[in-house]
C-alpha positions in Angstrom: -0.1 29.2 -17.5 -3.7 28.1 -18.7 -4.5 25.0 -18.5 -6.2 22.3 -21.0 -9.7 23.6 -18.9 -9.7 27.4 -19.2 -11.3 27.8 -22.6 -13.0 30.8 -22.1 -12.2 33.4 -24.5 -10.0 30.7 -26.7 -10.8 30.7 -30.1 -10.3 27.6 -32.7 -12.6 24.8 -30.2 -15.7 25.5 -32.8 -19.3 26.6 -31.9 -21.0 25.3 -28.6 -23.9 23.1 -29.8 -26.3 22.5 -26.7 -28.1 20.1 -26.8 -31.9 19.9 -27.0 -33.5 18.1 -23.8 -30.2 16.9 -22.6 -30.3 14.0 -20.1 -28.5 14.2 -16.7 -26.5 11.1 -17.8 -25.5 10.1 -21.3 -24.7 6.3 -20.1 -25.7 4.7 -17.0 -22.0 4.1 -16.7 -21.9 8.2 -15.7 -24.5 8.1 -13.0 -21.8 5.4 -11.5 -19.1 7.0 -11.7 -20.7 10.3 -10.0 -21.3 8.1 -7.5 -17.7 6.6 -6.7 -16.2 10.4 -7.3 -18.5 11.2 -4.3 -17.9 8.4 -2.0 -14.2 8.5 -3.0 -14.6 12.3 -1.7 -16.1 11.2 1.6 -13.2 9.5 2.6 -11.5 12.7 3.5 -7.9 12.2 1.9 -8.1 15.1 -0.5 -10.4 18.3 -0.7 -12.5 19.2 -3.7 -10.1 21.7 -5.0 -7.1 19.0 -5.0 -9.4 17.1 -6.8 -10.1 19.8 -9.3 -6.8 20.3 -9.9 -5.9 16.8 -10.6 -8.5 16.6 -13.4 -6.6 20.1 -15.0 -3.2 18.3 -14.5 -4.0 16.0 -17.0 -2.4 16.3 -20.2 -4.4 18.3 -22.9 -4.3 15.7 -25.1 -6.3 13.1 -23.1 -8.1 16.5 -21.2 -9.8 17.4 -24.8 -10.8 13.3 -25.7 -12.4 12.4 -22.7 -15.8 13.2 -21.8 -16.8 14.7 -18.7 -16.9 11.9 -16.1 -14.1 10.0 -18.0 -12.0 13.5 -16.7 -13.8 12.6 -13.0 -12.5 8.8 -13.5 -9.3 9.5 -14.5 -8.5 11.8 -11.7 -9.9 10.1 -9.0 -7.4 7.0 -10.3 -4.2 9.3 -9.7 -5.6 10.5 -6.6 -6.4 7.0 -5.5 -2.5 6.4 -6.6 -1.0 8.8 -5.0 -1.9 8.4 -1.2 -1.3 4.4 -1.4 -5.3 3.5 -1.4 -4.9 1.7 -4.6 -2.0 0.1 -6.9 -2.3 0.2 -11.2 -2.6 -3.5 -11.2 -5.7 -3.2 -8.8 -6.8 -0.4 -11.5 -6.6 -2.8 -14.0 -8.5 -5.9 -12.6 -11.1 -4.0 -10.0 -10.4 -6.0 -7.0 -8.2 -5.4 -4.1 -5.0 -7.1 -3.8 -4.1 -6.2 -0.5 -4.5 -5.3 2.7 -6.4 -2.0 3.5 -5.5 0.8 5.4 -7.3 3.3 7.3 -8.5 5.6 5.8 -9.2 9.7 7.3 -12.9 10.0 6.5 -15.9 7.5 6.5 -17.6 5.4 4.5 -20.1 6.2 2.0 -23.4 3.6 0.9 -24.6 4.2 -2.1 -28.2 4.6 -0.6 -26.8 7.9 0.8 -24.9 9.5 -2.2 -28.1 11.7 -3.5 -28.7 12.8 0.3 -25.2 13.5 0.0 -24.9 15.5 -3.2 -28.5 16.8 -2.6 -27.3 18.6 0.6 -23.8 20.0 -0.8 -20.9 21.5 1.2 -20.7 24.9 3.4 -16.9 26.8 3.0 -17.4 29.4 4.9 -15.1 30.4 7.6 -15.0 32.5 10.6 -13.6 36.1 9.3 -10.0 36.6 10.5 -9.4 40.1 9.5 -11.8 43.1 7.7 -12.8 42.9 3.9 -10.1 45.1 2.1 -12.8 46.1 -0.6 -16.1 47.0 -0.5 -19.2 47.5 -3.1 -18.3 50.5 -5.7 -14.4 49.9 -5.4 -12.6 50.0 -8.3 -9.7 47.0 -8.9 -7.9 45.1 -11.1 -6.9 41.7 -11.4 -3.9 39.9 -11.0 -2.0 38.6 -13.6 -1.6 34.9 -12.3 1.8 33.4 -12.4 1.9 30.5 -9.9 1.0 28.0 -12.1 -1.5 25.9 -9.9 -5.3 25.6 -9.5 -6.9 28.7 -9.1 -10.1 30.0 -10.0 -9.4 33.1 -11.5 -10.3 32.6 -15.2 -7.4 33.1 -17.8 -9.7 35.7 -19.5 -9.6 37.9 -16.2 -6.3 38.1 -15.4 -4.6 41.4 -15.8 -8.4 43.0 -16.1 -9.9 46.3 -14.2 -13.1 45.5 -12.6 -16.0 47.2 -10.2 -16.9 45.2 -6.8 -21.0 44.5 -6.6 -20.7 42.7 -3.9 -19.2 41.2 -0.5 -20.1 37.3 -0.3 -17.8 36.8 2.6 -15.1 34.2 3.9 -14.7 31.2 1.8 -12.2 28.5 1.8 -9.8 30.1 -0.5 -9.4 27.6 -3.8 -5.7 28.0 -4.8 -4.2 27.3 -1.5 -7.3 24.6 -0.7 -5.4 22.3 -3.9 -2.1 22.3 -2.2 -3.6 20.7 0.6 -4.5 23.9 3.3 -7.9 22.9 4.1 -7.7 26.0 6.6 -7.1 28.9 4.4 -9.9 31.0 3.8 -10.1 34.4 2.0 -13.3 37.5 1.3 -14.9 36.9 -1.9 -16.4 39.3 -4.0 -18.4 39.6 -7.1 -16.9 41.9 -9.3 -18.4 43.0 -12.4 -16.4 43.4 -15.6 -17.1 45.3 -19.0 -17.3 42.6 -22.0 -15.1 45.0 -23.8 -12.3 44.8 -21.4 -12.6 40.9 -21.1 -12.9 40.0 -25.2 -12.6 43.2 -26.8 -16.3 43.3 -27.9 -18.5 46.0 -29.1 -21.6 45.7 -27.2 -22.5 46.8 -24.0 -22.8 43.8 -21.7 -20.8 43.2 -18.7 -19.9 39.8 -17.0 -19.8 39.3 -13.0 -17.2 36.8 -11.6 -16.8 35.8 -7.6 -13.6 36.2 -7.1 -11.3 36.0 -3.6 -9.6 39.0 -2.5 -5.7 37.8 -3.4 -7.1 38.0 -7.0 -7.3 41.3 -6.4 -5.3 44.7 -6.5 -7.1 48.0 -5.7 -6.5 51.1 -8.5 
């Protein structure tokens, strides 16, 4: 089932509008709060992809009248919930009411969050078997059924596809978001027709990296 964040393809949302010179942040209140979603990340409790899917967990209704890093805030909260780190009445005041507890990762100063988000993340992983596809195969997608994060877009499911390339072995995303930071998958790009994806006219194709359990050969 798509969730309130896979819009691609969806009609009734309106136009997108971008916006002339846009800022990095709207409200110094965002720049914060980028900050605290990255420290809160350094503490190790949950991976990015457990964080992603906490932000598509939330209910459409709230999902489509937040902004951006009020969807980052919000998640981070039920995060912050559900491993014991924080209680809703802390939520509510800001200050701690109680003893801390360890926590799995380290602590991150402020001075070091654009060191931090300058330098980014490796996922790749030793290979543990051979890439079952390679550039020229012909696939098709899977139509997605499980019902948790993934990052296979709605508009791909079900769709034939050509590989371009092999990017190699990456932390693999669904199972990542139900907590196996050691799962790791091949990931391709595969290169779709526009036609197939949205039923258009014109010529253009789309490329999506995609991991190999999206996959089916044909």
């Amino acid at each position: 089932m798509r969730g309130p964040h896979d819009l691609g393809g969806v009609d009734g949302f309106g136009p997108v509008a971008p916006e002339a010179k846009e800022p990095i942040f709207h409200a110094p209140w965002e720049k914060r709060a980028l900050g605290v979603v990255l420290a809160n990340g350094a503490i190790n409790e949950w991976t990015i992809d457990q964080s992603r899917a906490k932000r598509e967990s939330l209910s459409p209704v709230a999902y489509w009248s937040m902004s951006y890093y009020e969807i980052w805030l919000a998640a981070m909260a039920e995060l912050l919930k559900e491993r014991g780190l924080v209680s809703l009445s802390e939520l509510a005041t800001g200050h701690s009411a109680g003893n801390a507890r360890k926590i799995a990762g380290r602590k991150l100063n402020a001075s070091e969050i654009p060191a931090v988000l300058a330098g980014g993340s490796s996922y790749m992983h030793p290979a543990g078997k051979q890439a079952r596809f390679s550039v020229g195969d012909r696939i098709m997608t899977v139509a997605q059924t499980h019902g948790g994060h993934t990052r296979l877009p709605g508009y791909a499911t079900g769709k034939p596809g050509v590989i371009r390339a092999v990017r190699g072995n990456f932390s693999f995303a669904d199972a990542s978001a139900r907590g196996d930071k050691a799962a790791a998958d091949w990931l391709y790009s595969v290169q779709f027709k526009a036609s197939e994806l949205w039923s258009s006219d014109g010529g253009d194709t789309v490329c999506i990296d995609l991991w190999e359990p999206y996959l089916e050969a044909t």
